[in-house]
Structures are given as C-alpha cells and as structure tokens.
Backbone bond lengths (Angstrom), bond angles and torsions (degrees), N, CA, C in turn:
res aa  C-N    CA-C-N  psi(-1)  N-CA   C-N-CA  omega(-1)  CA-C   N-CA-C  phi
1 X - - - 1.443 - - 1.533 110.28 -
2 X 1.527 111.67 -34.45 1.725 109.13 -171.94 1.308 101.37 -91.25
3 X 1.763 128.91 -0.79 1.618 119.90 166.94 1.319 96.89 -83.69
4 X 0.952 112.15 -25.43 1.731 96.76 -160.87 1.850 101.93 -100.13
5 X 0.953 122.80 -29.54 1.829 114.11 151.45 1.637 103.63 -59.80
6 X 0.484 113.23 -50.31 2.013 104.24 -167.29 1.545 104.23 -68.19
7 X 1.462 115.86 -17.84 1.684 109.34 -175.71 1.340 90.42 -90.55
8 X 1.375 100.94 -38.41 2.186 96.52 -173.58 1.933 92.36 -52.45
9 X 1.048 100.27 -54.68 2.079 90.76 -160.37 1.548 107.39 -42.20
10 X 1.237 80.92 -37.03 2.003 88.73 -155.30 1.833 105.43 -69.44
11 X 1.409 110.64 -30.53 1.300 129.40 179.04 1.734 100.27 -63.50
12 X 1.338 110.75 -39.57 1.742 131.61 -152.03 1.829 90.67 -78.60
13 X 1.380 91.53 -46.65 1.703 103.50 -178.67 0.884 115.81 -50.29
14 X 1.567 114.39 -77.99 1.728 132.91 179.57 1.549 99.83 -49.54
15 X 1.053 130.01 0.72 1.774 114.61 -179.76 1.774 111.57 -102.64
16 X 1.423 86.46 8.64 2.056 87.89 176.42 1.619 91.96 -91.87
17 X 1.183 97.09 111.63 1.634 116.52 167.81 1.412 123.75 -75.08
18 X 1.303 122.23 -157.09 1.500 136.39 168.60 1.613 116.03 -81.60
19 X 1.051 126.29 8.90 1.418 135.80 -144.39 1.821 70.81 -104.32
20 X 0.873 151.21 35.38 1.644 142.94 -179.40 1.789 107.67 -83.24
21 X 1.504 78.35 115.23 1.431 108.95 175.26 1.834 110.86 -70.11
22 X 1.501 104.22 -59.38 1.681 110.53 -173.34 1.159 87.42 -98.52
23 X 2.008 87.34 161.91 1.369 118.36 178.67 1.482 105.10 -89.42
24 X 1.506 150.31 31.68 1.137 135.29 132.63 1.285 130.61 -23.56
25 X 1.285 140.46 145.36 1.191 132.50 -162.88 1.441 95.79 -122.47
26 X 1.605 103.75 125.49 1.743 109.57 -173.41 1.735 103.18 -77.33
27 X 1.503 77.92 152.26 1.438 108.54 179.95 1.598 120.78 -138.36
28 X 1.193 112.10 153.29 1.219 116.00 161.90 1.510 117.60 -62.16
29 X 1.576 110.23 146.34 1.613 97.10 -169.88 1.816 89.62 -161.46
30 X 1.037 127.04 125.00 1.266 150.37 141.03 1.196 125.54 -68.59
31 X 1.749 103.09 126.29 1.637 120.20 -173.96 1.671 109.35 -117.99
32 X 1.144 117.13 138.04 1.503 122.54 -164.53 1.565 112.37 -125.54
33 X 1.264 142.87 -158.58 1.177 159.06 143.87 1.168 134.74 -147.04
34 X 1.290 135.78 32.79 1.445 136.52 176.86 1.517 130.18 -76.03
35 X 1.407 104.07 -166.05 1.776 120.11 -167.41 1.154 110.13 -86.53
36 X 1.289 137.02 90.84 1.715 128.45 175.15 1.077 123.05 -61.25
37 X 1.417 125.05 -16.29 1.880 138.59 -127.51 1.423 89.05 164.76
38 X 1.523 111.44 117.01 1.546 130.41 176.00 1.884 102.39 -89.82
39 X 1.280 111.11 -8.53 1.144 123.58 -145.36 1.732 117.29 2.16
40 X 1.697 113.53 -89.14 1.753 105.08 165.98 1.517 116.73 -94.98
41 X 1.115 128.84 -3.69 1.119 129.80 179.47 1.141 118.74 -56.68
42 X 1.619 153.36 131.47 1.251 171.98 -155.72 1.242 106.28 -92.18
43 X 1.743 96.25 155.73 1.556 83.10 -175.86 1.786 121.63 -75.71
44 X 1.316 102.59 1.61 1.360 114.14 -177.20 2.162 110.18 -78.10
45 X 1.576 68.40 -31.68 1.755 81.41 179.74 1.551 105.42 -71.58
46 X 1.039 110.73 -50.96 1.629 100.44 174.95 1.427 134.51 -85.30
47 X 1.520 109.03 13.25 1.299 113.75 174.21 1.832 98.91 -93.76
48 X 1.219 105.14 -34.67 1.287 115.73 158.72 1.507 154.12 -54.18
49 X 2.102 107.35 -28.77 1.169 105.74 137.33 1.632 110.07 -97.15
50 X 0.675 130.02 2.29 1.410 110.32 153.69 1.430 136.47 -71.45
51 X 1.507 107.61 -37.33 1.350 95.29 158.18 1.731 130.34 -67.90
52 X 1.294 130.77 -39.16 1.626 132.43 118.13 1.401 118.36 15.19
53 X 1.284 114.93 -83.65 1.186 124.45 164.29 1.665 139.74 -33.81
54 X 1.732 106.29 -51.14 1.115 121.28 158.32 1.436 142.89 -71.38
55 X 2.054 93.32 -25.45 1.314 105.51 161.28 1.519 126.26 -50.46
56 X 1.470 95.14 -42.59 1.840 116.23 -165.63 1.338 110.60 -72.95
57 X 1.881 109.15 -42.37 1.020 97.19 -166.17 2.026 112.55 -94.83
58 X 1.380 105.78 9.41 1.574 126.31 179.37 1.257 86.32 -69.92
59 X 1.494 141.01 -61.82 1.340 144.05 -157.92 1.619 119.68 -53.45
60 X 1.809 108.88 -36.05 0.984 117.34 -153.87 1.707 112.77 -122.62
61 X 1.066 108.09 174.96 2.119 100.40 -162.04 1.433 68.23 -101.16
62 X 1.321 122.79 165.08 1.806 133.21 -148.49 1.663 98.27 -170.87
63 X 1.712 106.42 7.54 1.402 95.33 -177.39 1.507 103.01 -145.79
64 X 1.545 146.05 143.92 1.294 146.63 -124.01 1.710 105.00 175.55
65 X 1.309 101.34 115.46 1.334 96.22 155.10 1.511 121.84 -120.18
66 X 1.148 93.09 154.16 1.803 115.80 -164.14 1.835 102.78 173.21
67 X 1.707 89.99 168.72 1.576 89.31 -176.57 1.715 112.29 -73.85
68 X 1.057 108.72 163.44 1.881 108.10 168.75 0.930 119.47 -48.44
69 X 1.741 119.48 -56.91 1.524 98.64 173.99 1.475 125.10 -58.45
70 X 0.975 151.77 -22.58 1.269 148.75 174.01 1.327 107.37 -95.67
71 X 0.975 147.71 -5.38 1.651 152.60 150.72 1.920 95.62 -60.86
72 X 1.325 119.68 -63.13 1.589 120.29 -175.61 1.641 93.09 -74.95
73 X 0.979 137.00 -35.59 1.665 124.62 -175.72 1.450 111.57 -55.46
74 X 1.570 108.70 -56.56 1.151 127.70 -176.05 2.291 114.30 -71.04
75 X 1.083 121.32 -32.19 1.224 129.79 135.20 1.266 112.61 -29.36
76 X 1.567 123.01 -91.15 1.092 117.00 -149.96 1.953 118.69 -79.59
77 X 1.773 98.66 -13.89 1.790 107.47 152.07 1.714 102.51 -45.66
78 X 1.229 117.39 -70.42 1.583 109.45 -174.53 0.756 167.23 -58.23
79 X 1.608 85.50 -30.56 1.908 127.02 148.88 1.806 104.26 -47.11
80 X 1.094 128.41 -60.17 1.257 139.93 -116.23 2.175 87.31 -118.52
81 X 1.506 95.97 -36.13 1.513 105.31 162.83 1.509 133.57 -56.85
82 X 1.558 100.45 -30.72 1.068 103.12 -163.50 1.511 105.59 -122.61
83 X 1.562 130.91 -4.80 1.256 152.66 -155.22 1.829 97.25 -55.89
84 X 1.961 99.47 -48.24 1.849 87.85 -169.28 1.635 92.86 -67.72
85 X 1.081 151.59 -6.75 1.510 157.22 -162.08 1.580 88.27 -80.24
86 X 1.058 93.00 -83.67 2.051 104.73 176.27 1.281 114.40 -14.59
87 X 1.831 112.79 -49.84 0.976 109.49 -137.50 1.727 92.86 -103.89
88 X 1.259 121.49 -17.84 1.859 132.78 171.98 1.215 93.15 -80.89
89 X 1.125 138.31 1.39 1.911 126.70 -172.81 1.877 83.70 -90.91
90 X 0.849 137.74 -51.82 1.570 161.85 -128.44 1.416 105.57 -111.74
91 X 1.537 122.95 -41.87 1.313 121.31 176.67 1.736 103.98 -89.56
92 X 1.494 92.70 128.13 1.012 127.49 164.86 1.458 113.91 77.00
93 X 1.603 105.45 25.73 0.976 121.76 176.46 1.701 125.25 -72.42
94 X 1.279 103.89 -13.88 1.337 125.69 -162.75 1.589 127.34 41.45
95 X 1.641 103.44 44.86 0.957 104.89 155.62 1.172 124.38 -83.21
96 X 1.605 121.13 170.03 1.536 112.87 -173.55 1.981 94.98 -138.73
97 X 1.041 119.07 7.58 1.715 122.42 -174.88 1.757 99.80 -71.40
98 X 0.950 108.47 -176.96 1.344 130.99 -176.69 1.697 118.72 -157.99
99 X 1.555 122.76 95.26 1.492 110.68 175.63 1.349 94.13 -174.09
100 X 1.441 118.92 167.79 1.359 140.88 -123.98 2.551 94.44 -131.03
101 X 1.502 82.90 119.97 1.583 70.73 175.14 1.634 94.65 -116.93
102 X 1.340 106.81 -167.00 1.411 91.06 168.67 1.823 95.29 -172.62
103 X 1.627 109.24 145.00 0.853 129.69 174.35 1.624 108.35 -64.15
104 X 1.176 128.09 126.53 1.482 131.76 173.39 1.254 122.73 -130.98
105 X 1.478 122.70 127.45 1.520 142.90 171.82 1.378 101.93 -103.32
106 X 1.717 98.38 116.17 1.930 116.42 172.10 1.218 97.41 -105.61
107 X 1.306 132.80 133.83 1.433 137.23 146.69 1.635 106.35 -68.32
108 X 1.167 121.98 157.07 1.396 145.38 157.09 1.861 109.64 7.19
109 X 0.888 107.48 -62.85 1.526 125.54 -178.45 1.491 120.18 -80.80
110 X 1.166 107.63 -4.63 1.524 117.33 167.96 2.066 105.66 103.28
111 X 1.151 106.75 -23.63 1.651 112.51 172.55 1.070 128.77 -34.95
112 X 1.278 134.55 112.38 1.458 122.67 -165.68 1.268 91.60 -102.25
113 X 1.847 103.20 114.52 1.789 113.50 162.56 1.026 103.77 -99.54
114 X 1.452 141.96 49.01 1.198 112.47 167.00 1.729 112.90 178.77
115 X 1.293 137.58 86.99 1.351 133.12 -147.62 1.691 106.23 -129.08
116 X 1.105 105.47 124.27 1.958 111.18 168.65 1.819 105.03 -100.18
117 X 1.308 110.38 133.38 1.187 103.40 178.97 1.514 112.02 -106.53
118 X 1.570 109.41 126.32 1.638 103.69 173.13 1.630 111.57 -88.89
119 X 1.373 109.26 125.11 1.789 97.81 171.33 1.739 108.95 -112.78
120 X 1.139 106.85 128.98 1.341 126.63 -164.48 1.711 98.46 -102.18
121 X 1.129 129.44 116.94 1.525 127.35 -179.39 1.697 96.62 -139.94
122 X 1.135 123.16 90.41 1.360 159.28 -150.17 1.727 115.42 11.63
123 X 1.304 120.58 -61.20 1.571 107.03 156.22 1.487 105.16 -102.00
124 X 0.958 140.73 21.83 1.449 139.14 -177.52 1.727 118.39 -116.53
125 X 1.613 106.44 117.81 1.134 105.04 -173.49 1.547 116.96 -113.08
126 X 1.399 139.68 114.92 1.125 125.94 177.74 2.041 116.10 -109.91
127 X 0.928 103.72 125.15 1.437 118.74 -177.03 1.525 107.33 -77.57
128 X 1.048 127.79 131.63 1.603 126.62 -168.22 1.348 104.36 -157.72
C-alpha cells in the first residue's frame, strides 16, 4: 500500500508542467515518507516500516522539479487522494501500535518545506 502511495505522489509531482501560473522559481525538490515519532513501536517495528518504506520508495523517482507551490499542491492532491487507501491498509489490520509518519518535501539542500503528518493509532489512520 505505501509503494503504491509513494509512486502515486511522485507520478502527482512530475505532472506539474509548464502551464506555470507563479513566478516561483523551480527547483529541485525531494519527496519522502518516513517515521517522525516511533511512539510504541519497537525497534523491530521500525526497522520494519522502514524497510517498507525503502522498498516503495526504491521503486519510484522521489525527486521533481517544479516551483514549491505546486510541489506542496501536488503533495497534498495525493496525500488527501489516497488518505481512505491509508486508512483500509490499517483497518482491520490488527494492529495495535501507535506512531506518527509523515509525508516530507526537501528542497535541493535537504530542507524540509513542507510535511503531512500520518498518525496511525492501531487501526486508525488520521492524515493531517
């Protein structure tokens, strides 16, 4: 479920064209998915979505240029696209953990302008 959201973003990304409305000045910009907050999860648990993580995002181009605003526009289309997805990955999953991942936009220099937080509280997912 988290390869195939992370290929949707990256797909969502690369689709801001020339059609540029603002004078932002494009940049290269990197999109991620990691653990902000391990909260109870073990370290076994998080070596575990992390490897998850790397699987999904090995698959997919994770880097885009375009201006910021449409780098976070296009983010938060995918976030927000795919959120009931998120949230059936999780139900009835019988998990019982609780902790926080989060969608991340790096510009060029590694800066993260731009972050969605997923909070996972065992089948319950809220997108924020």
């Amino acid at each position: 479920m988290l390869m195939m959201l992370t290929a949707f973003m990256v797909f969502a990304l690369q689709s801001c064209g020339s059609d540029d409305d603002n004078n932002d000045t494009r940049q290269t910009y990197t999109i991620g998915l990691e653990i902000v907050d391990k909260g109870d999860l073990t370290a076994e648990d998080v070596a575990m979505v992390n490897t998850k993580i790397q699987q999904a995002v090995s698959k997919a181009e994770t880097t885009v240029t375009a201006t910021e605003s449409q780098a976070k526009a296009a983010l938060d289309a995918a976030v927000n696209l795919y959120k009931s997805d998120l949230e059936a990955a999780f139900k009835g999953s019988g998990n019982t953990k609780k902790f926080t991942m989060a969608f991340v936009l790096k510009n060029a220099s590694g800066k993260v302008v731009y972050q969605r937080n997923v909070l996972v509280d065992g089948e319950t997912v809220i997108v924020k």
